[in-house]
PyMOL Python script that loads the backbone (N, CA, C, O; Angstrom):
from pymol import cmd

cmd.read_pdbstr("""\
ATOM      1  N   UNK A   1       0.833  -1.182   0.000  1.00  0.00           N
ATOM      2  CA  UNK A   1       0.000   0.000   0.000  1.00  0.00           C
ATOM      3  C   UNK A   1       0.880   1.249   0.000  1.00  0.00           C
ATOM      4  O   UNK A   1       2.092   1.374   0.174  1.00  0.00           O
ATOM      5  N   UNK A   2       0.168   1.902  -0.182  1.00  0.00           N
ATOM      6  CA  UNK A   2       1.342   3.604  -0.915  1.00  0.00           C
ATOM      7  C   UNK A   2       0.567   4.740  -0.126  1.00  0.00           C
ATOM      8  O   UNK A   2      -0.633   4.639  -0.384  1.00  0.00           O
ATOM      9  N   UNK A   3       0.785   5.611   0.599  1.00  0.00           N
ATOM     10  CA  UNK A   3       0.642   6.892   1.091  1.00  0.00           C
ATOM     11  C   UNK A   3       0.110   7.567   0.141  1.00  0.00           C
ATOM     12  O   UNK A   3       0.760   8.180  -0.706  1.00  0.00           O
ATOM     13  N   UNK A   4      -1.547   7.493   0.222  1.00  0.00           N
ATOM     14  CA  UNK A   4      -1.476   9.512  -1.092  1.00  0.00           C
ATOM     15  C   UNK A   4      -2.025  10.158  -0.211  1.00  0.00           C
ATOM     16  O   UNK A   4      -2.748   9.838   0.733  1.00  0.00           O
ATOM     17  N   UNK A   5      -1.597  11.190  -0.617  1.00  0.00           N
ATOM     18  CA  UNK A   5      -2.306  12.795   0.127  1.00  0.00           C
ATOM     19  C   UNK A   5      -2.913  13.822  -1.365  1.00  0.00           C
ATOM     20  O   UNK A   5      -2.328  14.428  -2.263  1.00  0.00           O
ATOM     21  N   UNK A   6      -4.244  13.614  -1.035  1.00  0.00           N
ATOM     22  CA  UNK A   6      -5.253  14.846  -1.587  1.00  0.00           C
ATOM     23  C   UNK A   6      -5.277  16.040  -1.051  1.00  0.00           C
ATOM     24  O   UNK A   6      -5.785  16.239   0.052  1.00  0.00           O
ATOM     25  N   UNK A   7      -4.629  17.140  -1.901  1.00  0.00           N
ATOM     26  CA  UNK A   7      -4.566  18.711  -1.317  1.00  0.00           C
ATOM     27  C   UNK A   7      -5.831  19.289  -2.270  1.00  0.00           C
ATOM     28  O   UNK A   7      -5.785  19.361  -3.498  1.00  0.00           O
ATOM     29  N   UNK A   8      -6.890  19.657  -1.484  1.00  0.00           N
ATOM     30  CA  UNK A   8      -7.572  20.489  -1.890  1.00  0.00           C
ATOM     31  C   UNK A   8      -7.799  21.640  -2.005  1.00  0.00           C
ATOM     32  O   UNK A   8      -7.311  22.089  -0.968  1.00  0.00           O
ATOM     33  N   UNK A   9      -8.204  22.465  -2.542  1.00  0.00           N
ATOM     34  CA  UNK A   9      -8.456  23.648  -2.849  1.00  0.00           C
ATOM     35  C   UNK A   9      -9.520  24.014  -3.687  1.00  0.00           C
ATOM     36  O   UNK A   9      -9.750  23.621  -4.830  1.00  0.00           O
ATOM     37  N   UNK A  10     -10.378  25.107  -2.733  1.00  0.00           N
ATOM     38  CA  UNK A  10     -11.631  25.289  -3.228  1.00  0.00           C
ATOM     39  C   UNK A  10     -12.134  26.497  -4.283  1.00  0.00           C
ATOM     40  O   UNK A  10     -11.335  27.427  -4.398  1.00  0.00           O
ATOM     41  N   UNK A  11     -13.089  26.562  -4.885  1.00  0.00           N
ATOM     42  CA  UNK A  11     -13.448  27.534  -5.198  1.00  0.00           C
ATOM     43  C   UNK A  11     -14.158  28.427  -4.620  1.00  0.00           C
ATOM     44  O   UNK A  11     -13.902  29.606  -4.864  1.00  0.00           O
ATOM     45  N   UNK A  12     -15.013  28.156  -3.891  1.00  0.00           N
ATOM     46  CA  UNK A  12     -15.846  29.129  -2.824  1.00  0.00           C
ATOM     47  C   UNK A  12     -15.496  28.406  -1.324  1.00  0.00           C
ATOM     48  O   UNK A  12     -16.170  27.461  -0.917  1.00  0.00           O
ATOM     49  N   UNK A  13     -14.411  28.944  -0.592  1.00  0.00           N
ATOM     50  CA  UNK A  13     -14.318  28.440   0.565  1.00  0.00           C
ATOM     51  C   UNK A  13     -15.122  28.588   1.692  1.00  0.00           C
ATOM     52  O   UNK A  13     -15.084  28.134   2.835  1.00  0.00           O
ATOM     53  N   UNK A  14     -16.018  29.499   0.949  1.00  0.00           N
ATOM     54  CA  UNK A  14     -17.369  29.712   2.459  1.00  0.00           C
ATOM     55  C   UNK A  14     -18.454  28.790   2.148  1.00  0.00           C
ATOM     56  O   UNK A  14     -19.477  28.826   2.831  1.00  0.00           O
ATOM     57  N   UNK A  15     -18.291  27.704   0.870  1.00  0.00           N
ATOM     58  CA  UNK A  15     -19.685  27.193   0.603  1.00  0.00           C
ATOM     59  C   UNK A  15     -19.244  25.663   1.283  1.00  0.00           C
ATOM     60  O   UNK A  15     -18.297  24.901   1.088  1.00  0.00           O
ATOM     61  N   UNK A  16     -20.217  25.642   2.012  1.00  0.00           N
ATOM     62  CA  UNK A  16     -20.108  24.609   3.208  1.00  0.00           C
ATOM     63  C   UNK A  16     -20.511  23.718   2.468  1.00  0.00           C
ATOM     64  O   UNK A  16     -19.903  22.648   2.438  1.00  0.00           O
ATOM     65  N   UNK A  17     -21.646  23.934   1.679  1.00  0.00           N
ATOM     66  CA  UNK A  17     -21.959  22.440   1.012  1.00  0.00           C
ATOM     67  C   UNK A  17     -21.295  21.733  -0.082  1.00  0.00           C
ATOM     68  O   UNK A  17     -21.509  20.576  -0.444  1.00  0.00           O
ATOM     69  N   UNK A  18     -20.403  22.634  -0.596  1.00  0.00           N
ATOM     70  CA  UNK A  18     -19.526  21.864  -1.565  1.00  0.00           C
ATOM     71  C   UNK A  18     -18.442  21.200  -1.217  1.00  0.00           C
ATOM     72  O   UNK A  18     -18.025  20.381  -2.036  1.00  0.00           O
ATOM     73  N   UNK A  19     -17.671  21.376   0.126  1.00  0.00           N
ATOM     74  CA  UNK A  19     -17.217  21.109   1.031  1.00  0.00           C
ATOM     75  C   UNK A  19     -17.665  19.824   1.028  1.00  0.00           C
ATOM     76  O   UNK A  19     -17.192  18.934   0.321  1.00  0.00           O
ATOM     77  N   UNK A  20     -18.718  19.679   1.932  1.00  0.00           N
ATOM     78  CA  UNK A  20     -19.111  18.564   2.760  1.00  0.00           C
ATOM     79  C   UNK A  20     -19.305  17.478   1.504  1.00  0.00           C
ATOM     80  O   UNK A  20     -18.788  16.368   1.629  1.00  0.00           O
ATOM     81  N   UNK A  21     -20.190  17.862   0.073  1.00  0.00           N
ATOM     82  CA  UNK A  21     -19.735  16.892  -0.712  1.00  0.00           C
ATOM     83  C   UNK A  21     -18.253  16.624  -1.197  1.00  0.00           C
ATOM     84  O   UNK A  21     -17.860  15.459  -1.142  1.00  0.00           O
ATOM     85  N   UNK A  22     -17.660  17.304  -1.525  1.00  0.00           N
ATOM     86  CA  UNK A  22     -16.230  16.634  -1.998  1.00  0.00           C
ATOM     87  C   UNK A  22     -15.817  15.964  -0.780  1.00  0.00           C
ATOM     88  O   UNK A  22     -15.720  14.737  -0.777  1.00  0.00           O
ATOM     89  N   UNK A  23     -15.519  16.783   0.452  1.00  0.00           N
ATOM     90  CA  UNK A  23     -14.833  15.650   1.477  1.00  0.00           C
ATOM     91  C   UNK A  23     -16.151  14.350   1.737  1.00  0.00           C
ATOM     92  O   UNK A  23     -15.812  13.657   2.696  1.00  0.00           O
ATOM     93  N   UNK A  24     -16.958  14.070   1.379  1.00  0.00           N
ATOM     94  CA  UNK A  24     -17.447  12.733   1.223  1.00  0.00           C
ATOM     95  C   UNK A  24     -17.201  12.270   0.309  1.00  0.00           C
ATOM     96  O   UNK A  24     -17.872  11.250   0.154  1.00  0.00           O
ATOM     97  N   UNK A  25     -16.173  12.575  -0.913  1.00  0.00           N
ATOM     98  CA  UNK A  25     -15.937  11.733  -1.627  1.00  0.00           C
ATOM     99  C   UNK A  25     -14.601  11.026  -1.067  1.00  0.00           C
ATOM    100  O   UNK A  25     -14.099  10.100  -1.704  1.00  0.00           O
ATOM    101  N   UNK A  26     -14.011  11.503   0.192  1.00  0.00           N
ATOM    102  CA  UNK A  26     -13.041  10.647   0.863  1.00  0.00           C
ATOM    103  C   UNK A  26     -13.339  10.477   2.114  1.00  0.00           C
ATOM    104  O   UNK A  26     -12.755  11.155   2.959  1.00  0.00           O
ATOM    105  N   UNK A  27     -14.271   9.573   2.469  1.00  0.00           N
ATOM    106  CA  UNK A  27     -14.342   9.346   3.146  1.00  0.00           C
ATOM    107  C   UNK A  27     -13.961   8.114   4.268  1.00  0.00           C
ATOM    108  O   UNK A  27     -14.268   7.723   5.394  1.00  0.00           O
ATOM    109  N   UNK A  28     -13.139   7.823   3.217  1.00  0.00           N
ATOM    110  CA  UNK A  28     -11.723   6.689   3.883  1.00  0.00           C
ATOM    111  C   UNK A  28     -10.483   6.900   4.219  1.00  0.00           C
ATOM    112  O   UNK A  28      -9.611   6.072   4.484  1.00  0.00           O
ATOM    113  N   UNK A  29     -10.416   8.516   4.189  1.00  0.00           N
ATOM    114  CA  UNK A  29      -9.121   9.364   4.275  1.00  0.00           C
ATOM    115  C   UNK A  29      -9.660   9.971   6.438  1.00  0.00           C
ATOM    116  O   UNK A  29     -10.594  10.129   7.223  1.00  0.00           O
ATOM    117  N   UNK A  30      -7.870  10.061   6.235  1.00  0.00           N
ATOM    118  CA  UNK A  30      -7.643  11.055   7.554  1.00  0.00           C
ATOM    119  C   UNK A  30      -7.857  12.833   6.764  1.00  0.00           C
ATOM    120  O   UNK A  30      -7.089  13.013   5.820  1.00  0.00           O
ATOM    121  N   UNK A  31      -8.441  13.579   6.973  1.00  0.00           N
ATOM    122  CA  UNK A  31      -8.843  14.878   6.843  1.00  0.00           C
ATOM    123  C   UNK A  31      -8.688  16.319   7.535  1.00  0.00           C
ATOM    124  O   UNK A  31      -9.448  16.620   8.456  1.00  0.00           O
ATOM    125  N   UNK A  32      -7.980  16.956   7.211  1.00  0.00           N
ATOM    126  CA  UNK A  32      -7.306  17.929   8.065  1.00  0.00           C
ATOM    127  C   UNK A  32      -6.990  19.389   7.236  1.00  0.00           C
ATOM    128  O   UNK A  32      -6.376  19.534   6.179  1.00  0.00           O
ATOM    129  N   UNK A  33      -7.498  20.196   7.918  1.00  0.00           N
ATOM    130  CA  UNK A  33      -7.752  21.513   7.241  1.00  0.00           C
ATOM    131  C   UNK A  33      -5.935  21.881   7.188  1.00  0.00           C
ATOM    132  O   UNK A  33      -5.070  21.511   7.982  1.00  0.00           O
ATOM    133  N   UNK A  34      -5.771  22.889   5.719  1.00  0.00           N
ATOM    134  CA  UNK A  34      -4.561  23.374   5.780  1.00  0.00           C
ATOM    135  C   UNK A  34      -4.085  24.391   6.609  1.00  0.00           C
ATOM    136  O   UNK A  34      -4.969  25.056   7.151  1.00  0.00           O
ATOM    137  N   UNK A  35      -2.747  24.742   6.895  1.00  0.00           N
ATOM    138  CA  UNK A  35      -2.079  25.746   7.307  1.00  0.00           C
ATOM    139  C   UNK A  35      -2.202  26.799   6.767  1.00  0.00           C
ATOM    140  O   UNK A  35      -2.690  27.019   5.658  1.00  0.00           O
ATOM    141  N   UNK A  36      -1.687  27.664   7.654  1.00  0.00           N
ATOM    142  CA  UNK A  36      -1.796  29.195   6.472  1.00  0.00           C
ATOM    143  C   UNK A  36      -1.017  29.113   5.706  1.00  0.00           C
ATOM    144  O   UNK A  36      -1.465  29.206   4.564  1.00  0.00           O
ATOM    145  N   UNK A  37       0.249  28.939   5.796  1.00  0.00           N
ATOM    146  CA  UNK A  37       1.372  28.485   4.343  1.00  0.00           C
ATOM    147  C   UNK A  37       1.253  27.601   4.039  1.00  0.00           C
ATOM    148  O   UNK A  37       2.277  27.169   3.510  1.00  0.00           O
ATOM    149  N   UNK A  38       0.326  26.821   4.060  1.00  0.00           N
ATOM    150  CA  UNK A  38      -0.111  25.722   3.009  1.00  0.00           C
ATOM    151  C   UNK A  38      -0.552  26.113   1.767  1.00  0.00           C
ATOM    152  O   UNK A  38      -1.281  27.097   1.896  1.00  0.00           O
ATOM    153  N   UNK A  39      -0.405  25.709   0.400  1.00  0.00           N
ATOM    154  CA  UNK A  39      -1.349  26.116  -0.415  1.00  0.00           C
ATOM    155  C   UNK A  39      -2.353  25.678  -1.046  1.00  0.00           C
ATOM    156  O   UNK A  39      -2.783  25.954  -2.166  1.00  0.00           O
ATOM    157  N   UNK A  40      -2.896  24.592   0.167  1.00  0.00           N
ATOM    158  CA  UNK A  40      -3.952  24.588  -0.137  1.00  0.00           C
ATOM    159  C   UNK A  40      -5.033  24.437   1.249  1.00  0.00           C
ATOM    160  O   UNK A  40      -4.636  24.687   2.387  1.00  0.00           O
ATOM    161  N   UNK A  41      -6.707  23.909   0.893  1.00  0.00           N
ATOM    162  CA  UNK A  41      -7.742  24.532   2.403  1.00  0.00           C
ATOM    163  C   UNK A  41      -7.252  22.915   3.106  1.00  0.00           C
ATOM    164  O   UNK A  41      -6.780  22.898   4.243  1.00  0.00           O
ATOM    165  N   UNK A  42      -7.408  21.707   2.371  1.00  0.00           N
ATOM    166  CA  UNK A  42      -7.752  20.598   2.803  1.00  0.00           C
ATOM    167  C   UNK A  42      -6.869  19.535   2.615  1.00  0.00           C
ATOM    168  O   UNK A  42      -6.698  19.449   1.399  1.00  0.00           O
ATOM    169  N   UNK A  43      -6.285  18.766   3.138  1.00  0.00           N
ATOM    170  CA  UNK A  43      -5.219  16.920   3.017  1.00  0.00           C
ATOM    171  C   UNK A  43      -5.731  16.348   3.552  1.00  0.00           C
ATOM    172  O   UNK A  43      -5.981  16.600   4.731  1.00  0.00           O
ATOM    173  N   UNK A  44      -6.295  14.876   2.682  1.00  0.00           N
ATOM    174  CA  UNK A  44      -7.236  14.205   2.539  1.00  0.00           C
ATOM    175  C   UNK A  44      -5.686  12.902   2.829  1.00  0.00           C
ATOM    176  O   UNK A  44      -5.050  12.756   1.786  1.00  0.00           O
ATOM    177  N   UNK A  45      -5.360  12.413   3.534  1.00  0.00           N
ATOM    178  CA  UNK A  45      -4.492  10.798   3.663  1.00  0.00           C
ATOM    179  C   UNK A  45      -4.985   9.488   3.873  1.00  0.00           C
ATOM    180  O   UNK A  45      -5.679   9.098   4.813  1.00  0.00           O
ATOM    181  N   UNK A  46      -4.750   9.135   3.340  1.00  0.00           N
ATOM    182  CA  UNK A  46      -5.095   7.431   2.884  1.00  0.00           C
ATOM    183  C   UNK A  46      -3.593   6.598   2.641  1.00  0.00           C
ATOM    184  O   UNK A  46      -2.432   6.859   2.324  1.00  0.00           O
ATOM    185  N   UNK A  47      -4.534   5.295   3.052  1.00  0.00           N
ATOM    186  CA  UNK A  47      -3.309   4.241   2.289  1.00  0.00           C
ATOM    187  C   UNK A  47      -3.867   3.230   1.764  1.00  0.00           C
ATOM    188  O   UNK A  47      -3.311   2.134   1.835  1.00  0.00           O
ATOM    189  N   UNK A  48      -5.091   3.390   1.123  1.00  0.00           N
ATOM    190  CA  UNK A  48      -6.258   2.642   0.860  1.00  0.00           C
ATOM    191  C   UNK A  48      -5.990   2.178  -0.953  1.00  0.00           C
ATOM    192  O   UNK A  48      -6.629   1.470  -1.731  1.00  0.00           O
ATOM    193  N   UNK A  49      -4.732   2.986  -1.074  1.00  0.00           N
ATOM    194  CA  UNK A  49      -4.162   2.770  -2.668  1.00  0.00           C
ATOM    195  C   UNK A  49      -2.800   1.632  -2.797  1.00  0.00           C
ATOM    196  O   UNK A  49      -1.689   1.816  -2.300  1.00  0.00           O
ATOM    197  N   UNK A  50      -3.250   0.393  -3.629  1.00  0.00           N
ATOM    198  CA  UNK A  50      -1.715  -0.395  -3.745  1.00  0.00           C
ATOM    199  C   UNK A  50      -0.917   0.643  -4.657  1.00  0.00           C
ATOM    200  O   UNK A  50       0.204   0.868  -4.200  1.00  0.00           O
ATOM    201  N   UNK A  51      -1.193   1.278  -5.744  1.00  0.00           N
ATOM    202  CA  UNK A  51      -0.283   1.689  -6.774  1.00  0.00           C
ATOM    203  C   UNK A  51      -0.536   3.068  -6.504  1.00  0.00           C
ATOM    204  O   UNK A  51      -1.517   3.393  -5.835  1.00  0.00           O
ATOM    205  N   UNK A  52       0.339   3.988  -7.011  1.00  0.00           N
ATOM    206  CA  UNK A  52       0.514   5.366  -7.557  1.00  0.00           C
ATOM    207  C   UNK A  52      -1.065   5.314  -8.644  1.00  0.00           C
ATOM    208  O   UNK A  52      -2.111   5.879  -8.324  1.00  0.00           O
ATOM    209  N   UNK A  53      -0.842   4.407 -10.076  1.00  0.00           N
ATOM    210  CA  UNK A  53      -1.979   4.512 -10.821  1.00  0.00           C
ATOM    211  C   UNK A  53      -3.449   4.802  -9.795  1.00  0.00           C
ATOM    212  O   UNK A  53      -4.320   5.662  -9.925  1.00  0.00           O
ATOM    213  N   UNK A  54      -3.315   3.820  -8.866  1.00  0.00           N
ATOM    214  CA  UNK A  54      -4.621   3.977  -8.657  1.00  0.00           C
ATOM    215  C   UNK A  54      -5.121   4.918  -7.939  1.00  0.00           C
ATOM    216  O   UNK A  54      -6.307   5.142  -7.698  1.00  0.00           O
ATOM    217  N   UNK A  55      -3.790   5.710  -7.450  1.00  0.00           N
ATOM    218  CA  UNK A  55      -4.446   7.328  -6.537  1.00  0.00           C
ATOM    219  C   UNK A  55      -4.470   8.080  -7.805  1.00  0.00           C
ATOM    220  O   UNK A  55      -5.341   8.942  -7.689  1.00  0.00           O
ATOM    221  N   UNK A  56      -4.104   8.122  -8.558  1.00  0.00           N
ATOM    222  CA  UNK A  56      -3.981   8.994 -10.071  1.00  0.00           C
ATOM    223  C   UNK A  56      -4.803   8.534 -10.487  1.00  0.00           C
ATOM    224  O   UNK A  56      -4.933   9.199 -11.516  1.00  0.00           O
ATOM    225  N   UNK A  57      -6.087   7.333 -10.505  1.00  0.00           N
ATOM    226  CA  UNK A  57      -7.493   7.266 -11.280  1.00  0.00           C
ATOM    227  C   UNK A  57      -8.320   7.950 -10.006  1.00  0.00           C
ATOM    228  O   UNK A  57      -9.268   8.709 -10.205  1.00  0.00           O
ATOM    229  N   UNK A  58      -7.863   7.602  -8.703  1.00  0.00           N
ATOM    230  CA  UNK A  58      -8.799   8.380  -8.215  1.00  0.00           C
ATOM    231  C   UNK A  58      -9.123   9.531  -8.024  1.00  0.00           C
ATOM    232  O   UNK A  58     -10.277   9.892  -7.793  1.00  0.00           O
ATOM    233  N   UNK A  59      -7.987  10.372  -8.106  1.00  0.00           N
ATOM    234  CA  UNK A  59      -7.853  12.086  -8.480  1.00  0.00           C
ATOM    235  C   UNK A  59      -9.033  12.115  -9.511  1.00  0.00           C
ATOM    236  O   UNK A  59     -10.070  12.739  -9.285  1.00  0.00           O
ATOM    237  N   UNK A  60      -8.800  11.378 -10.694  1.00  0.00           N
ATOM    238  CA  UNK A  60      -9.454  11.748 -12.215  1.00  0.00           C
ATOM    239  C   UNK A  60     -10.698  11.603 -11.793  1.00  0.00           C
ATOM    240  O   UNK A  60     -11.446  12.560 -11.997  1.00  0.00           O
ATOM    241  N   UNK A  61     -11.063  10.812 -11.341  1.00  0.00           N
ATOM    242  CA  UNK A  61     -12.714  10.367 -11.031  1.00  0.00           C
ATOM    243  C   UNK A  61     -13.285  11.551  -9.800  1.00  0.00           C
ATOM    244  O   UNK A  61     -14.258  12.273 -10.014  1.00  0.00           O
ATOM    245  N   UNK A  62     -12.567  11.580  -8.641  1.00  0.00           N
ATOM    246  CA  UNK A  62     -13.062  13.048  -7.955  1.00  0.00           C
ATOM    247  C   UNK A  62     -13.029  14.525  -8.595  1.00  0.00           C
ATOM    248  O   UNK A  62     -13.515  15.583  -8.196  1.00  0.00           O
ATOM    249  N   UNK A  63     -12.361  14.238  -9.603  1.00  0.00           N
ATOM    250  CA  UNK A  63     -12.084  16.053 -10.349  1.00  0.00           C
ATOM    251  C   UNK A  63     -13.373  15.967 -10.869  1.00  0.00           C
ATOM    252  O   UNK A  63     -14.313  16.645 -10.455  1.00  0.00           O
ATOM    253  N   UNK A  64     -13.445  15.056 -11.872  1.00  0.00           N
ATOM    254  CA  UNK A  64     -15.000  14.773 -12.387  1.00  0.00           C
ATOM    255  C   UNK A  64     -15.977  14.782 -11.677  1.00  0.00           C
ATOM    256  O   UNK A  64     -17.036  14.982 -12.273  1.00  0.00           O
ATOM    257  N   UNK A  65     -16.049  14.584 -10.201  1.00  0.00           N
ATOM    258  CA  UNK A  65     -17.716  15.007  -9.691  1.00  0.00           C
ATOM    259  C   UNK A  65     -17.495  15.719  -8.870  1.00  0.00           C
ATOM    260  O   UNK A  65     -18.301  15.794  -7.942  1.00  0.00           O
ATOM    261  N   UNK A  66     -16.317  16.529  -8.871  1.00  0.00           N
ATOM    262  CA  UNK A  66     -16.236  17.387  -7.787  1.00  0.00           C
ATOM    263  C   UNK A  66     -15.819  18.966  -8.821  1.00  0.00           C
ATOM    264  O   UNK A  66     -15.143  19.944  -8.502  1.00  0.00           O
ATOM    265  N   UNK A  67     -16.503  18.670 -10.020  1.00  0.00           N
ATOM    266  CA  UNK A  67     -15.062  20.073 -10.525  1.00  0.00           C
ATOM    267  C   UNK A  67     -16.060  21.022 -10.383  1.00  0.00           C
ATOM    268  O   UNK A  67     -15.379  21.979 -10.014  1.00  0.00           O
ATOM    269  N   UNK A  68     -17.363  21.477 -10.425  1.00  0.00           N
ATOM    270  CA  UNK A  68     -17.993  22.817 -10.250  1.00  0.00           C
ATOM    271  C   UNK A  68     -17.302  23.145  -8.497  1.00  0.00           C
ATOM    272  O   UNK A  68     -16.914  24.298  -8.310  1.00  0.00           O
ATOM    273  N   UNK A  69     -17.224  22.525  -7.764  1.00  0.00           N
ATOM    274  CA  UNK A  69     -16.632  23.067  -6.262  1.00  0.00           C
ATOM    275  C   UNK A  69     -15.232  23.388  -5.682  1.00  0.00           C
ATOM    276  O   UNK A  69     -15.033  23.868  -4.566  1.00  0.00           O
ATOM    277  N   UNK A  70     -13.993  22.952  -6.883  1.00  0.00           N
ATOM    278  CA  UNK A  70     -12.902  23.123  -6.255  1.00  0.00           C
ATOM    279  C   UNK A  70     -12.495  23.458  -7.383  1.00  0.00           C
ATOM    280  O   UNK A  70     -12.907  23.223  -8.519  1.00  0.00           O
ATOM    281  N   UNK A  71     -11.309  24.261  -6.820  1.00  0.00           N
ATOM    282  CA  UNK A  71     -10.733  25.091  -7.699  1.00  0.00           C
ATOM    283  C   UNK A  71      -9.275  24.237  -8.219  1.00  0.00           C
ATOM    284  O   UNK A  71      -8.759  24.857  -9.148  1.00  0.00           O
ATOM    285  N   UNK A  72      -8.745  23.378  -7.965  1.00  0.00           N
ATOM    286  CA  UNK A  72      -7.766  22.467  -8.151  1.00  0.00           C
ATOM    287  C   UNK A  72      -8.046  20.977  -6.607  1.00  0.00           C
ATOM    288  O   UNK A  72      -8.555  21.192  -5.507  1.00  0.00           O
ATOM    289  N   UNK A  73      -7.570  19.795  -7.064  1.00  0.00           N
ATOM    290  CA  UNK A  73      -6.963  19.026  -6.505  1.00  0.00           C
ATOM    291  C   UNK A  73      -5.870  18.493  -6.458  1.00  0.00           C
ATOM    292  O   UNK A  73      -6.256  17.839  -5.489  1.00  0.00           O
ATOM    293  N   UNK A  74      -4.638  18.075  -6.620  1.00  0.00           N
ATOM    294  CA  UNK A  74      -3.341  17.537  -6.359  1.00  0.00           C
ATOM    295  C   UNK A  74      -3.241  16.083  -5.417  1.00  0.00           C
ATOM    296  O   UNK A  74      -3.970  15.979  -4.431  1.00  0.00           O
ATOM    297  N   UNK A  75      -2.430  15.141  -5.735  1.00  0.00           N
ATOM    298  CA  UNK A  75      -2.375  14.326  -5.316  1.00  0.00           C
ATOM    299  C   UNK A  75      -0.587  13.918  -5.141  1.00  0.00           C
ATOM    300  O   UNK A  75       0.045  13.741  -6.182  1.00  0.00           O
ATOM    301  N   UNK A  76       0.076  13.801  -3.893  1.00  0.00           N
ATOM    302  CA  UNK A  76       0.836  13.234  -4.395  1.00  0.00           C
ATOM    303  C   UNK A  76       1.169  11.838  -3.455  1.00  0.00           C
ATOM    304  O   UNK A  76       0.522  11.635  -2.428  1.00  0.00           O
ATOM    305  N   UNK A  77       1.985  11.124  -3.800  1.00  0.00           N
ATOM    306  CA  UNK A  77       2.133   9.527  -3.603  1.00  0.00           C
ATOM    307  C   UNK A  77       3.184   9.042  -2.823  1.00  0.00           C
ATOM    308  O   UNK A  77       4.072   8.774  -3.631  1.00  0.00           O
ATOM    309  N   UNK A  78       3.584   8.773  -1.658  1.00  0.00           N
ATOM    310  CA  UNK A  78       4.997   7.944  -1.566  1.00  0.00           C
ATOM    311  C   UNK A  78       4.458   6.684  -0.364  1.00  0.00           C
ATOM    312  O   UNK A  78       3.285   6.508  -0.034  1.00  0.00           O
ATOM    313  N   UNK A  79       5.571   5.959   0.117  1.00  0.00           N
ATOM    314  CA  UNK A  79       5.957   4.713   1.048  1.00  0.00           C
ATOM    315  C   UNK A  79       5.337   5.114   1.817  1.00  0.00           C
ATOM    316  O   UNK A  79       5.226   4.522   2.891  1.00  0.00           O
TER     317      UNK A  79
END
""", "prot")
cmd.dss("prot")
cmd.show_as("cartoon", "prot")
cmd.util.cbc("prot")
cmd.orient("prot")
């Protein structure tokens, strides 16, 4: 299993409900609002991925039902 971390970033950070749907689309992740020098609102951690591919299909598939609410997602992968 492989470490990914989902950095989110929203488009309307006051809209609570777009929020609450995208972070239910991880809802097998540890979830933790960003820092102020973070650049982004939200890190979503899991280890619920064997491969890199498969956190990189799951990015693709959350951008897709999440893209009217966030303004970017990022994913990245290690041990």
């Amino acid at each position: 299993m492989v470490k990914a971390t989902f950095e989110i970033s929203w488009k309307r950070p006051d809209d609570e409900e777009a929020r609450e749907r995208t972070l239910a689309l991880f809802s097998d992740c540890k979830i933790r609002e960003g820092k102020r020098h973070e650049p982004f609102h939200h890190a979503c951690e899991t280890r619920r991925h064997k491969t890199s591919k498969e956190a990189v299909d799951r990015l693709r598939d959350v951008l897709e039902k999440a893209k009217d609410d966030v303004a970017t997602i990022t994913v990245s992968v290690g041990r």
